[in-house]
DSSP file (Angstrom, degrees, kcal/mol; ACC not computed):
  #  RESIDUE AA STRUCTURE BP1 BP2  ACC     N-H-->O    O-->H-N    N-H-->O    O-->H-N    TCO  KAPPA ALPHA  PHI   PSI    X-CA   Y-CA   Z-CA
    1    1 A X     >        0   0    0      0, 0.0     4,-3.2     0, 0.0     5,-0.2   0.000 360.0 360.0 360.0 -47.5    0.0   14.9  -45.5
    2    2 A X  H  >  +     0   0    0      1,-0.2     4,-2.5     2,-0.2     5,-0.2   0.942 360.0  44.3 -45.9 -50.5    3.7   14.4  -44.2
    3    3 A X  H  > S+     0   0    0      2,-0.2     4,-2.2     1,-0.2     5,-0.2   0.842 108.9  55.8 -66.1 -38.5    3.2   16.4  -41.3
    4    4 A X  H  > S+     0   0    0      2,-0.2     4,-2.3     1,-0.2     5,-0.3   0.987 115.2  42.0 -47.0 -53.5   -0.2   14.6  -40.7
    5    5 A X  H  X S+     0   0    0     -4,-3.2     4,-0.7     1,-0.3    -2,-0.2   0.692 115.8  44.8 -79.1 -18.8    1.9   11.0  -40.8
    6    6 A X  H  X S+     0   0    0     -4,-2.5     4,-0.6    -5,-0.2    -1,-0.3   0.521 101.3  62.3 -96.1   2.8    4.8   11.9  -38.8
    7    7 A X  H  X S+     0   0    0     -4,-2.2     4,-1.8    -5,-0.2     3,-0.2   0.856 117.6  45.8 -51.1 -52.7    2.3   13.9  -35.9
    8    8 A X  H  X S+     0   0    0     -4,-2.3     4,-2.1     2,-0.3     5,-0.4   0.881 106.4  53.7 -65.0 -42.1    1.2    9.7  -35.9
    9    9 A X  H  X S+     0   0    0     -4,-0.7     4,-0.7    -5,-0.3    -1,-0.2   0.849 109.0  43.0 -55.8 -30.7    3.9    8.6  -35.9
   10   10 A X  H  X S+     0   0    0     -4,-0.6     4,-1.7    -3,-0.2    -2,-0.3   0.517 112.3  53.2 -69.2 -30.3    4.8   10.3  -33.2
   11   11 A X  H  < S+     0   0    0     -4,-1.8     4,-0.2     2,-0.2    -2,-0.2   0.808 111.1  45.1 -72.3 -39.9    1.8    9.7  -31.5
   12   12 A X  H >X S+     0   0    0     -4,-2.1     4,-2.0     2,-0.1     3,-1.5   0.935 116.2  55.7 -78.7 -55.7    2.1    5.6  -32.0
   13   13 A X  H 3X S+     0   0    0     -4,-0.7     4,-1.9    -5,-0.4    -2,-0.2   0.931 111.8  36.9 -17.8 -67.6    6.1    6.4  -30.8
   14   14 A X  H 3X S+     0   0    0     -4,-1.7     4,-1.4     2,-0.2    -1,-0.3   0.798 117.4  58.5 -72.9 -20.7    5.2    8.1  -27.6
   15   15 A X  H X> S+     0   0    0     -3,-1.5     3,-3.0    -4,-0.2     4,-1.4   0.931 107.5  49.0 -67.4 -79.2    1.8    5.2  -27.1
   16   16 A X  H 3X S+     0   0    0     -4,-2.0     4,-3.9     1,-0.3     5,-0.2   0.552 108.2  46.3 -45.2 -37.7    4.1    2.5  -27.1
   17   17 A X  H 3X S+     0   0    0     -4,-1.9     4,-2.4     2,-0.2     5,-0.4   0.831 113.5  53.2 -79.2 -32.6    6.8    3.7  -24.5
   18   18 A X  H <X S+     0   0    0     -3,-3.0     4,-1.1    -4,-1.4    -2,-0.2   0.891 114.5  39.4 -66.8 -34.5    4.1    4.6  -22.2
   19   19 A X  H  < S+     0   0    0     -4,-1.4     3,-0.3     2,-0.2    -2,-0.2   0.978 113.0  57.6 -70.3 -62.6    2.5    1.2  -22.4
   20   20 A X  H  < S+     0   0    0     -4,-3.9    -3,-0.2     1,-0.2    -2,-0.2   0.884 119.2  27.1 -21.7 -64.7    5.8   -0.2  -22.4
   21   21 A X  H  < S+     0   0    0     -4,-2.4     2,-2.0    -5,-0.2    -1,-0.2   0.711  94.1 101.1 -94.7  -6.5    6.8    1.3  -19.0
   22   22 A X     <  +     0   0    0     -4,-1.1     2,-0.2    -5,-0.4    -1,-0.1  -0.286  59.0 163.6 -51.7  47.3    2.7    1.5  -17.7
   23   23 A X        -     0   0    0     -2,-2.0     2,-1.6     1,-0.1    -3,-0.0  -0.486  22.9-152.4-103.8 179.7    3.8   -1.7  -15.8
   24   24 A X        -     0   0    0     -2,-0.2     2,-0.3    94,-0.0    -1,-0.1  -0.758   5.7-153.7-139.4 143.2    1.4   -2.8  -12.8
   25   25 A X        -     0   0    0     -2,-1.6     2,-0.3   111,-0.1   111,-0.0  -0.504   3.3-148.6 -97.8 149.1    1.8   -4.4  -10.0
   26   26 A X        -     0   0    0     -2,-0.3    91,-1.4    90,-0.1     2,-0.7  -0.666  26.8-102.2-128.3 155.2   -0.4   -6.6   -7.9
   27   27 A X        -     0   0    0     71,-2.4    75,-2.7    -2,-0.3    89,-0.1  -0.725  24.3-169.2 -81.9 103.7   -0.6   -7.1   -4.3
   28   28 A X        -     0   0    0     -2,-0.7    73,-0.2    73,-0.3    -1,-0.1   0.409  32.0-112.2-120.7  -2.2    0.6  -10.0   -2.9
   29   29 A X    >>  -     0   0    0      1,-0.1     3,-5.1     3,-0.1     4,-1.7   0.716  26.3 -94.6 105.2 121.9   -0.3  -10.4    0.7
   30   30 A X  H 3> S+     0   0    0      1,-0.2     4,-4.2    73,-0.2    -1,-0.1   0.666 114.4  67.6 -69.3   9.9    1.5  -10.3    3.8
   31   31 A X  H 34 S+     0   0    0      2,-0.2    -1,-0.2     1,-0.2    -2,-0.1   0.706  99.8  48.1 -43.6 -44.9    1.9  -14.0    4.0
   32   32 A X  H X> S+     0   0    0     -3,-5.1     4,-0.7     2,-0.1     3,-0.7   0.809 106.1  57.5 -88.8 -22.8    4.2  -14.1    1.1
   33   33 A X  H >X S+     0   0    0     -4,-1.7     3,-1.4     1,-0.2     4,-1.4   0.999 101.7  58.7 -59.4 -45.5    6.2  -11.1    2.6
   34   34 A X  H 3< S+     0   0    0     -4,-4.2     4,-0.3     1,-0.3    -1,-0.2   0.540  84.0  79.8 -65.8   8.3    6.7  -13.6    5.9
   35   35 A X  H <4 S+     0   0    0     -3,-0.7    -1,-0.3     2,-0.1    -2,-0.1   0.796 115.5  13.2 -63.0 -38.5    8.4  -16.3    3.5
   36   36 A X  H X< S+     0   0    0     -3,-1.4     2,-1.6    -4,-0.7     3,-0.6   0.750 126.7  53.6 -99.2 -72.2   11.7  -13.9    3.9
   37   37 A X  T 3< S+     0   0    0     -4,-1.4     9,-1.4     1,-0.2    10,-0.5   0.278  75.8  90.4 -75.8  28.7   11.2  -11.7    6.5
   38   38 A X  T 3   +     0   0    0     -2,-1.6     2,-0.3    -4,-0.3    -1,-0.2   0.191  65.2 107.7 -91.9  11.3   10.3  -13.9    9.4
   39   39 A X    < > -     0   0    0     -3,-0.6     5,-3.2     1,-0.2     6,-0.2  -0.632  63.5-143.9 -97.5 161.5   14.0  -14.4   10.8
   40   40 A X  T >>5S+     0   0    0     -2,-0.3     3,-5.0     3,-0.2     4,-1.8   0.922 103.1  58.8 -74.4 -88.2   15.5  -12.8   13.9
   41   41 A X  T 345S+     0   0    0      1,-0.3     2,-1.3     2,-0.2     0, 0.0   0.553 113.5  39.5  -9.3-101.0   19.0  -12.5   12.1
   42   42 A X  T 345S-     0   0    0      1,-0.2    -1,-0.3    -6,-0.1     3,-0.2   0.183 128.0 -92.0 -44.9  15.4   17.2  -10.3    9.4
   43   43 A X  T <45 -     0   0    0     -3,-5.0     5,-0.4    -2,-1.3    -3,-0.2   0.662  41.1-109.8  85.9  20.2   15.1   -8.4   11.6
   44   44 A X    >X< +     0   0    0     -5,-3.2     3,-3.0    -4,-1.8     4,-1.8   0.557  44.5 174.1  34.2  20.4   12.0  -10.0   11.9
   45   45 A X  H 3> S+     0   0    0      1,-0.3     4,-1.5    -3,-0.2    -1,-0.2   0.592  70.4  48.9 -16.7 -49.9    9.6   -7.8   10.0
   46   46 A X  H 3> S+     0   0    0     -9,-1.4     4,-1.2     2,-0.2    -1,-0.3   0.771 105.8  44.8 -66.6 -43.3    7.1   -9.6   10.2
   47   47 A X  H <> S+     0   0    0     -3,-3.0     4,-0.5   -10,-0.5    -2,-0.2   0.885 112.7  59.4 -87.8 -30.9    6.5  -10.7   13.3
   48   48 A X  H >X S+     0   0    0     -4,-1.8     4,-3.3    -5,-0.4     3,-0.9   0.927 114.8  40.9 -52.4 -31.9    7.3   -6.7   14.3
   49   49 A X  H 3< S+     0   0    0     -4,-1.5     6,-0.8     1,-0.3    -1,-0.2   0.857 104.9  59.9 -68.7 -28.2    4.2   -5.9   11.9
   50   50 A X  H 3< S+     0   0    0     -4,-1.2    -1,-0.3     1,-0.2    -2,-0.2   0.476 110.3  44.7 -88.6 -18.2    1.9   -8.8   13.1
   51   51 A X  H << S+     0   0    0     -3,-0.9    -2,-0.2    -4,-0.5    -1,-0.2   0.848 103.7 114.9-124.8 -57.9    2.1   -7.1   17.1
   52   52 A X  S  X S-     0   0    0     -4,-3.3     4,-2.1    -5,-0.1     5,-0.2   0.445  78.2-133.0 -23.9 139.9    1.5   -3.6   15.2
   53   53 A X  T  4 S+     0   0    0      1,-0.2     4,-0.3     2,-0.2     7,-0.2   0.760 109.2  61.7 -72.3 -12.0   -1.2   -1.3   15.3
   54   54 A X  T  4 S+     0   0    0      2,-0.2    54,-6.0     1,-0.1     4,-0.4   0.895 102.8  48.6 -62.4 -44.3   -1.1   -1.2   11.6
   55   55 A X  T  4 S+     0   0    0     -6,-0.8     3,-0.5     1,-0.2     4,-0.2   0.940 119.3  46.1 -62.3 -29.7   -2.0   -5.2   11.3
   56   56 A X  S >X S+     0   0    0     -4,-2.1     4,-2.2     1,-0.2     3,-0.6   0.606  82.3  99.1 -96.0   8.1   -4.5   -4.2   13.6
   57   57 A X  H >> S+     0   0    0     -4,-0.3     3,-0.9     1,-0.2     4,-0.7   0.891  91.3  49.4 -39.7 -45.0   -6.0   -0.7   11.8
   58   58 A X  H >4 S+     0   0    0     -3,-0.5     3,-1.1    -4,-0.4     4,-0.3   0.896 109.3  48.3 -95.8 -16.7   -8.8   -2.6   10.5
   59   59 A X  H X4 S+     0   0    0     -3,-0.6     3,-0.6     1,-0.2    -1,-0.4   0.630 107.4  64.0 -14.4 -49.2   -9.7   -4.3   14.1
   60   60 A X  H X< S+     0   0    0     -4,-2.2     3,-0.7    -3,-0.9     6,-0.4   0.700  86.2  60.6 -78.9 -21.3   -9.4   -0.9   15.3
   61   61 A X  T << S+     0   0    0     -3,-1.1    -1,-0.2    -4,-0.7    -2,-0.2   0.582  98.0  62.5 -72.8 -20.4  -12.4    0.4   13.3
   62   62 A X  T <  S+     0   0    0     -3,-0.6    -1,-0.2    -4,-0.3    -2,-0.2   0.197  90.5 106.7 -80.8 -19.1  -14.7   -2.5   15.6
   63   63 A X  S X> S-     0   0    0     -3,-0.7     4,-2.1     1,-0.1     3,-0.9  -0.341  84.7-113.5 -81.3 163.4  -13.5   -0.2   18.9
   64   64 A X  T 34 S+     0   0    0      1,-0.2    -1,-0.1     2,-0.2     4,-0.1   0.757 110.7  55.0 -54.9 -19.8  -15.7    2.0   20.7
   65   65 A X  T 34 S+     0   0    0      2,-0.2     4,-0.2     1,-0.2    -1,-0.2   0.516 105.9  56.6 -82.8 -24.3  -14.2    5.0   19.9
   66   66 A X  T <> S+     0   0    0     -3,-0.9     4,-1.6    -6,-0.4    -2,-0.2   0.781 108.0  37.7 -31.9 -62.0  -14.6    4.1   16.8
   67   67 A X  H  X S+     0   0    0     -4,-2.1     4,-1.0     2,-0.2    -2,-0.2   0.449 111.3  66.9 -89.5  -2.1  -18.4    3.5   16.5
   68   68 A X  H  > S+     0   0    0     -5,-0.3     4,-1.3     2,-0.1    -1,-0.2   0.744 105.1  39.8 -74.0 -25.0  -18.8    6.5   18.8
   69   69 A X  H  > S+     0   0    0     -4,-0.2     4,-0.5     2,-0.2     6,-0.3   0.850 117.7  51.2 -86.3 -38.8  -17.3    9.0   16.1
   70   70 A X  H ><>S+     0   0    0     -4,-1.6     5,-0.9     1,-0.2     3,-0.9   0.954 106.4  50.7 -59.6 -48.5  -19.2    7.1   13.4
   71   71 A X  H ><5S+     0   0    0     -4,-1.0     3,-1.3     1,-0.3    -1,-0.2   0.765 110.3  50.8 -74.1 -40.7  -22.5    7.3   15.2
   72   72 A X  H 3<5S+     0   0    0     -4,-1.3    -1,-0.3     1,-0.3    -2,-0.2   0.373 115.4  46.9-102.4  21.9  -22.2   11.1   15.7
   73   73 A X  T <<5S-     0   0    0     -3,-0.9     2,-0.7    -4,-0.5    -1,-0.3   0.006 112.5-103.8-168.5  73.1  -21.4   11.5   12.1
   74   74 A X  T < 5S+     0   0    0     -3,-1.3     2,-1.0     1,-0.1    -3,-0.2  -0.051  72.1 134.4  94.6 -64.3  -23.5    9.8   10.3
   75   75 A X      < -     0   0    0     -5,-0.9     3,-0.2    -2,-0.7    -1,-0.1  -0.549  39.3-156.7 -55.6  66.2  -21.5    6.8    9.3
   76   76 A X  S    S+     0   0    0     -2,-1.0     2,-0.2     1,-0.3    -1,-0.1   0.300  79.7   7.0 147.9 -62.7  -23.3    3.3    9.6
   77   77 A X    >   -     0   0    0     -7,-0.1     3,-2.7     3,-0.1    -1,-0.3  -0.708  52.0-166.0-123.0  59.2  -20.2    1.3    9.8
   78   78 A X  G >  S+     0   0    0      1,-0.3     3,-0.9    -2,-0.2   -16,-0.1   0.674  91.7  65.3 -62.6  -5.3  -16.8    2.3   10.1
   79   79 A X  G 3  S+     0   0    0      1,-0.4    -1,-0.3   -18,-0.1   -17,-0.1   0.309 117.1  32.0-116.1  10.8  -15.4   -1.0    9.3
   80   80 A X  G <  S+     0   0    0     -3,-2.7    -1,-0.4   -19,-0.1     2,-0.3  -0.167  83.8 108.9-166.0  91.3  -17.1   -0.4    5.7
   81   81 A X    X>  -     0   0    0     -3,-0.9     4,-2.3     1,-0.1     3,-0.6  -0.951  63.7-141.7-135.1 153.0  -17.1    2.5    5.0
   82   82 A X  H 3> S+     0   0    0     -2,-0.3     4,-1.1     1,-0.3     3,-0.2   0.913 102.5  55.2 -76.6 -42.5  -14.8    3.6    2.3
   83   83 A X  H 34 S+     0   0    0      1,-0.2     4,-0.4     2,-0.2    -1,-0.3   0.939 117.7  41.2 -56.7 -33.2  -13.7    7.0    4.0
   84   84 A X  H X> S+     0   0    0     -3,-0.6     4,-1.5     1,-0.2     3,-0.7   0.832 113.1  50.3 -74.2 -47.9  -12.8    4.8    7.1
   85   85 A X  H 3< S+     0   0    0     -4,-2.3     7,-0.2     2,-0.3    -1,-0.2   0.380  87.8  84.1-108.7  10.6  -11.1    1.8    5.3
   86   86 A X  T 3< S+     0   0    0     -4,-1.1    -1,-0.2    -3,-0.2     7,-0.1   0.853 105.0  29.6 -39.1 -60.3   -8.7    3.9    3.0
   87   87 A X  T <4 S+     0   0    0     -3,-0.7    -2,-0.3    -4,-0.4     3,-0.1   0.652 123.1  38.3-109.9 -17.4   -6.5    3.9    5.6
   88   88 A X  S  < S+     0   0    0     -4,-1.5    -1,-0.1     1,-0.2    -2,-0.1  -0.063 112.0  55.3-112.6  44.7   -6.7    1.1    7.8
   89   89 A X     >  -     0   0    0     -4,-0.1     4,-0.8     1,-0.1     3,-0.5  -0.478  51.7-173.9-144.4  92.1   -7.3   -1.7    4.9
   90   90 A X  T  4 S+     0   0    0     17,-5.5    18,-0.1     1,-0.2    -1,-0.1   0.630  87.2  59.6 -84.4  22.5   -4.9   -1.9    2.3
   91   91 A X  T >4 S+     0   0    0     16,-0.2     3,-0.9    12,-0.1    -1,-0.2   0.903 111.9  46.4 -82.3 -34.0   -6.9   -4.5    0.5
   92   92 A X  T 34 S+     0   0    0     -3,-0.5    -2,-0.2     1,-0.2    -6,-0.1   0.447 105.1  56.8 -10.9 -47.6   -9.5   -1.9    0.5
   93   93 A X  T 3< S+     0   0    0     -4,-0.8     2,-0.3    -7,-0.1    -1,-0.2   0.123 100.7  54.0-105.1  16.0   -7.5    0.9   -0.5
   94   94 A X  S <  S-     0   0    0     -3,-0.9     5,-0.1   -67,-0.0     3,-0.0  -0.863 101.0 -89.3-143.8 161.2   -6.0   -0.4   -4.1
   95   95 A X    >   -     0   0    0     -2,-0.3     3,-1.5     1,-0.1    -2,-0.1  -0.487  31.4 -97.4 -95.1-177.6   -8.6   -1.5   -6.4
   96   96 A X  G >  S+     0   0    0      1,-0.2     3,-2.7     2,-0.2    -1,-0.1   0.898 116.5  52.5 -53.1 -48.3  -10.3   -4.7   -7.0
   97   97 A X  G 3  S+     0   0    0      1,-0.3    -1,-0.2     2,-0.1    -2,-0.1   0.682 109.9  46.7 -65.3   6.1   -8.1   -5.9  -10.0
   98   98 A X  G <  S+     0   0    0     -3,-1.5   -71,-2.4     1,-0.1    -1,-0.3   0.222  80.7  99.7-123.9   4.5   -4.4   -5.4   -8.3
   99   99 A X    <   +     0   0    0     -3,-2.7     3,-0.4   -73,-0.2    -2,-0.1   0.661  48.4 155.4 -85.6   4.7   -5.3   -7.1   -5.1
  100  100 A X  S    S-     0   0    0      1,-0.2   -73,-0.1     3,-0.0   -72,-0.1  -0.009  78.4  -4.7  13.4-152.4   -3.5  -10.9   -5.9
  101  101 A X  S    S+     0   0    0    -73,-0.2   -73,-0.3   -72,-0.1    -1,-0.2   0.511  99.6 116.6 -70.9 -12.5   -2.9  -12.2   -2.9
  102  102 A X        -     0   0    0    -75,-2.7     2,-0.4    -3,-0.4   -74,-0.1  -0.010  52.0-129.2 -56.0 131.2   -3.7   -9.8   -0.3
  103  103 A X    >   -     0   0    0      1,-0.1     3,-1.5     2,-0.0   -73,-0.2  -0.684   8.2-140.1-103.3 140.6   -6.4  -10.3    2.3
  104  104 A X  T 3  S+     0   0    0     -2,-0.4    -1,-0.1     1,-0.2     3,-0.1   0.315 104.9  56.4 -56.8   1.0   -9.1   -8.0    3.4
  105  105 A X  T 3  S+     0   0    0      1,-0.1    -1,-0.2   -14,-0.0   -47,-0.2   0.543  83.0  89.8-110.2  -1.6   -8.6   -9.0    7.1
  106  106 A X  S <  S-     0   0    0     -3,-1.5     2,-0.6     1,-0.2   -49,-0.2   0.828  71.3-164.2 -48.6 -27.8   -4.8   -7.9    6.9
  107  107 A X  S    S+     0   0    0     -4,-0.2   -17,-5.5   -51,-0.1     2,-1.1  -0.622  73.1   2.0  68.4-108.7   -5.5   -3.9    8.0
  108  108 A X  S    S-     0   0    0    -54,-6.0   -51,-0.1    -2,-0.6     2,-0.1  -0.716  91.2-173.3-101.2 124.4   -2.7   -2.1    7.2
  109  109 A X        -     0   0    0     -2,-1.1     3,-0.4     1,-0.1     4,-0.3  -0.163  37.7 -89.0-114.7-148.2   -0.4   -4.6    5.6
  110  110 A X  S >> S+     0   0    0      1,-0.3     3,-1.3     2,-0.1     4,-0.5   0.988 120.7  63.8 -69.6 -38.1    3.7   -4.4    4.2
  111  111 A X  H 3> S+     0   0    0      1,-0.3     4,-1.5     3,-0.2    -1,-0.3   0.717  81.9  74.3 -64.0 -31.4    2.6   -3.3    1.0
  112  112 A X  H 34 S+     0   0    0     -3,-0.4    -1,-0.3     1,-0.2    -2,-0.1   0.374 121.0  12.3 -73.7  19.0    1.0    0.0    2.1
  113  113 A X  H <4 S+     0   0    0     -3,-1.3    -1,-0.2    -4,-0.3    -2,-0.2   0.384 125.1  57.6-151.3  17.3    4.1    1.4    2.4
  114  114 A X  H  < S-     0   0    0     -4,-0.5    24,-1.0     1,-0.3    -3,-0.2   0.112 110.0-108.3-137.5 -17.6    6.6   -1.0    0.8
  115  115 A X     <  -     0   0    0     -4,-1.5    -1,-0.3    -5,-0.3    -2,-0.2  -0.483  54.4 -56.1 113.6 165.4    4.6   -0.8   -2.8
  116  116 A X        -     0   0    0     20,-0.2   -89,-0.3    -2,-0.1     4,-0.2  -0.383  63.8-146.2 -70.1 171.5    2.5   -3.7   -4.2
  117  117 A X        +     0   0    0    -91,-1.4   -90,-0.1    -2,-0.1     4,-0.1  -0.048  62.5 106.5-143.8  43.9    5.3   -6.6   -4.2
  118  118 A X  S    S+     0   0    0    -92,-0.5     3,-0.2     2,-0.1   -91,-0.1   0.908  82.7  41.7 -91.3 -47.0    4.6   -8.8   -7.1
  119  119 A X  S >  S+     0   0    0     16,-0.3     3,-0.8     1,-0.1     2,-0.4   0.973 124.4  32.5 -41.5 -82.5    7.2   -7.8   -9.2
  120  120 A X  T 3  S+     0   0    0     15,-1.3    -1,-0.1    -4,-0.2    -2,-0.1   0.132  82.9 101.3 -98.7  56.8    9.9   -7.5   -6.8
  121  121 A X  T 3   +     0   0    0     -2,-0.4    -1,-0.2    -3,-0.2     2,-0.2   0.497  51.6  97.0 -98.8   1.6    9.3  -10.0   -4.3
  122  122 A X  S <> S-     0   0    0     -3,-0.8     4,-2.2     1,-0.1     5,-0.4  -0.396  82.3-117.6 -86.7 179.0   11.8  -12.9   -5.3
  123  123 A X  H  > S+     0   0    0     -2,-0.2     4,-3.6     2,-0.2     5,-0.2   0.999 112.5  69.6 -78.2 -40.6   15.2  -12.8   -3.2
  124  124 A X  H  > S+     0   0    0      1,-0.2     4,-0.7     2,-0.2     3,-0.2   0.883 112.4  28.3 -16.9 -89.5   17.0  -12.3   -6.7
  125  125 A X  H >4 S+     0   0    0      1,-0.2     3,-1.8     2,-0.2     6,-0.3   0.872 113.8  62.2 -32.8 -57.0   15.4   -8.8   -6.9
  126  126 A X  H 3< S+     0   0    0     -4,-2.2    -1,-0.2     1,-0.3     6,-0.2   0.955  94.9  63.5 -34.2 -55.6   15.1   -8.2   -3.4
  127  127 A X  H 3< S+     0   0    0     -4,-3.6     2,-0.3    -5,-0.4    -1,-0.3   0.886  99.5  60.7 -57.3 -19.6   19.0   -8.4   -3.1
  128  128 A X    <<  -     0   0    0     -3,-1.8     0, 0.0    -4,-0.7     0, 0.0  -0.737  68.0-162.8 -97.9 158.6   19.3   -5.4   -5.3
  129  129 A X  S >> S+     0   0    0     -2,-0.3     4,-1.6     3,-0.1     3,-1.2   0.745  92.5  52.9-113.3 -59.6   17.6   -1.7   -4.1
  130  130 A X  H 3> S+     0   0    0      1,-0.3     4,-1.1     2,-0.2    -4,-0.1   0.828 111.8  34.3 -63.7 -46.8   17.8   -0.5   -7.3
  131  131 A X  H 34 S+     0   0    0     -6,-0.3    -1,-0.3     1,-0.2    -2,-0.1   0.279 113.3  65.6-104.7  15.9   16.1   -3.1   -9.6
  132  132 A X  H <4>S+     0   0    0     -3,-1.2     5,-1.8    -6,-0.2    -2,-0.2   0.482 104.6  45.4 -92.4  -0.3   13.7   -3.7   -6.6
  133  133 A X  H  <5S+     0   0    0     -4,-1.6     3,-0.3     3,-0.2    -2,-0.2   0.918 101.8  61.3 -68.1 -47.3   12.5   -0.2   -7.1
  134  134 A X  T  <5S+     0   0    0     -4,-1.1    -1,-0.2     1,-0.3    -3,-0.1   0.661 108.8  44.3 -41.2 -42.0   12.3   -0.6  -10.4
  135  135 A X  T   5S-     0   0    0    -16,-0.1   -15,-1.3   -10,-0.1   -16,-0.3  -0.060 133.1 -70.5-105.5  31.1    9.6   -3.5   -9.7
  136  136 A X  T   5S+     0   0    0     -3,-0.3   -20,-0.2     1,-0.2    -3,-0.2  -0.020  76.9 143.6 125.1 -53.1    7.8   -1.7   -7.2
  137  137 A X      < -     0   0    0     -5,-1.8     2,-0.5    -2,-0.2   -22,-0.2   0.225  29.3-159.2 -32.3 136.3    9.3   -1.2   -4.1
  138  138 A X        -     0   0    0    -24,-1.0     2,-1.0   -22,-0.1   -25,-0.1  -0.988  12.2-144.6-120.1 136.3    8.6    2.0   -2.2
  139  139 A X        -     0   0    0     -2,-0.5   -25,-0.1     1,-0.0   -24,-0.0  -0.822  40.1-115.4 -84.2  97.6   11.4    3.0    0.6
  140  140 A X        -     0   0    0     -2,-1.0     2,-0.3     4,-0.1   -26,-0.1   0.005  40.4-178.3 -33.8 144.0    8.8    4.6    3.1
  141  141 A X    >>  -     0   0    0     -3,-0.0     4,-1.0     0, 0.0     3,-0.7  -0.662  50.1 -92.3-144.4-176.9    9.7    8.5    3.4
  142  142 A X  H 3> S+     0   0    0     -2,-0.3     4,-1.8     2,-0.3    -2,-0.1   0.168 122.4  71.9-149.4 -11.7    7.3   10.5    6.0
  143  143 A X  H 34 S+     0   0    0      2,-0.2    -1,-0.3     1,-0.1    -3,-0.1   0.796  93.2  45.8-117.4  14.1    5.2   11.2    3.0
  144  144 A X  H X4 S+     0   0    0     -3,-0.7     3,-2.3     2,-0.1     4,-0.4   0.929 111.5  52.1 -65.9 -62.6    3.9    8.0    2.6
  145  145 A X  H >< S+     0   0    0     -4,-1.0     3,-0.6     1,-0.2    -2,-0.2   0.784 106.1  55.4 -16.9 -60.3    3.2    8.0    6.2
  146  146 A X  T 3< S+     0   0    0     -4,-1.8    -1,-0.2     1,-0.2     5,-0.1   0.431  85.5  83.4 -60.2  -8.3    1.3   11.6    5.8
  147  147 A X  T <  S+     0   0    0     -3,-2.3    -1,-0.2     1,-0.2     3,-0.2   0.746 119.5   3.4 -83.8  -7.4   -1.1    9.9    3.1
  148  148 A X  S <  S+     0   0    0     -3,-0.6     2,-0.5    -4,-0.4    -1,-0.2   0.358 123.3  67.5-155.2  11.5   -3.1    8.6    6.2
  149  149 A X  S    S+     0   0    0     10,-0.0     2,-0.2     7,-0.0    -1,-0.1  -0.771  80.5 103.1-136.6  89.9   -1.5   10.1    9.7
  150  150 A X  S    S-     0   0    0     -2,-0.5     3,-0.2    -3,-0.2     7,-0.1  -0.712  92.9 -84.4-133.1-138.2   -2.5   13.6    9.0
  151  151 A X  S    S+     0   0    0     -2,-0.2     5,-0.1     1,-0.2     7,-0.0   0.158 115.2  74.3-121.7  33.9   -5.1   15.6   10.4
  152  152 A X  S    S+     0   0    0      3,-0.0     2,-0.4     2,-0.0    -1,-0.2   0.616  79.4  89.3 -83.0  -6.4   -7.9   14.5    8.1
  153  153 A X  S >  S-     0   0    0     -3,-0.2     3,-1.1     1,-0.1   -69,-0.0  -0.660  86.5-134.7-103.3 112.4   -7.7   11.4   10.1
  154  154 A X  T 3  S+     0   0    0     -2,-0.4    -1,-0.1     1,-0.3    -3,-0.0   0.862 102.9  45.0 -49.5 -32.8  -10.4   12.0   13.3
  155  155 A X  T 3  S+     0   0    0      2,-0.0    -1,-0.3    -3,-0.0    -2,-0.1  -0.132  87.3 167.2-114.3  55.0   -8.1   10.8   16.0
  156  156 A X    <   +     0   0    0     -3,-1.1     2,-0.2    -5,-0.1    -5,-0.1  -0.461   7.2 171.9 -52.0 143.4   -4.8   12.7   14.6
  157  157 A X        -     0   0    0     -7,-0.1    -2,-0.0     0, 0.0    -4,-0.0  -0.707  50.2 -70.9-153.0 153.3   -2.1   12.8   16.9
  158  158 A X        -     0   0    0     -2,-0.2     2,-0.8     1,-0.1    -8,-0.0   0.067  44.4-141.9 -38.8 132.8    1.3   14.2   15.8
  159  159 A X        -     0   0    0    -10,-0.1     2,-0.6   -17,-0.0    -1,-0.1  -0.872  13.6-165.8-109.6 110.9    2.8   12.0   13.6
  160  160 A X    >>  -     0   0    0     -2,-0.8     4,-2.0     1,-0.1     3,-0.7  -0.827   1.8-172.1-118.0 131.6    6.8   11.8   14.2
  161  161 A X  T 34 S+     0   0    0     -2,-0.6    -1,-0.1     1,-0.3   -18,-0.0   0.409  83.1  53.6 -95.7   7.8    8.0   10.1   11.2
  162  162 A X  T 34 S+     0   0    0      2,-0.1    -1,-0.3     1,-0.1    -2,-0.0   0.887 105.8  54.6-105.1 -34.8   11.6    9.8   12.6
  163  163 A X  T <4        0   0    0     -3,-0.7    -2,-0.2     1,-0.2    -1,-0.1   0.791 360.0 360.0 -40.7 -51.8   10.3    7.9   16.1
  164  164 A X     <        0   0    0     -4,-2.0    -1,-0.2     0, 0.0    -2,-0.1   0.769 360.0 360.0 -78.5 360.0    8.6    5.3   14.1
């Protein structure tokens, strides 16, 4: 019987810290990123992202080369079809209940490689690396990059992750 109530105990013990640190973070649209990062002085992020082919991924799925690959396999739509919009939508690619603010026309937006940003998105956090990590942040590394420029991806071309 002891052994029974401390196996639970253990069991409620080990629930609680998982729940505890389970925390999740919602998506918050690149709108709210361009609050900060829209200055020259700080690098302009924004406005670099907004002339990117990532703001434009899901735009890109609408090209001809696009609906030429779909057509010869199969695929209806590219610009909804889930194998297709994985990678160039990231309201698409995170489920329904973590998208907060982010919009479906965004493509690929700050948050697919910078983390959902709900947590750490005030400048408080922000000013620290460490406790914006803590809330979410991802520092892009080449294998974030790889999770959609490999060679499942039909129009692959070498991805070099030190060039971008």
């Amino acid at each position: 019987m002891l052994i029974k109530k401390s196996f639970m105990l253990v069991a409620l013990i080990i629930f609680a810290v998982i729940t505890a640190s389970a925390q999740t973070f919602k998506y918050i649209g690149a709108d709210k990123c361009k609050m900060c990062h829209n200055k020259p002085a700080t690098g302009d992020q924004y406005a670099k992202w907004a002339s990117s082919l990532h703001a434009k991924a899901l735009k890109s799925l609408s090209s001809q080369a696009s609906l030429d690959y779909a057509k010869k396999n199969g695929i209806a739509d590219p610009a909804k079809d889930a194998k297709c919009l994985k990678c160039h939508s990231t309201f698409d690619a995170v489920a329904a209940n973590l998208r907060g603010g982010i919009l479906a026309t965004e493509g690929v937006s700050c948050e697919a490689c910078h983390g959902p940003g709900s947590a750490y998105k005030s400048p408080t956090i922000m000013k620290d690396l460490a406790l914006s990590k803590k809330n979410g942040l991802i520092e892009p590394t080449k294998e974030v990059c790889l999770k959609c420029h490999n060679k499942d991806n039909p129009f692959f071309k070498e991805f070099n992750f030190e060039a971008s």
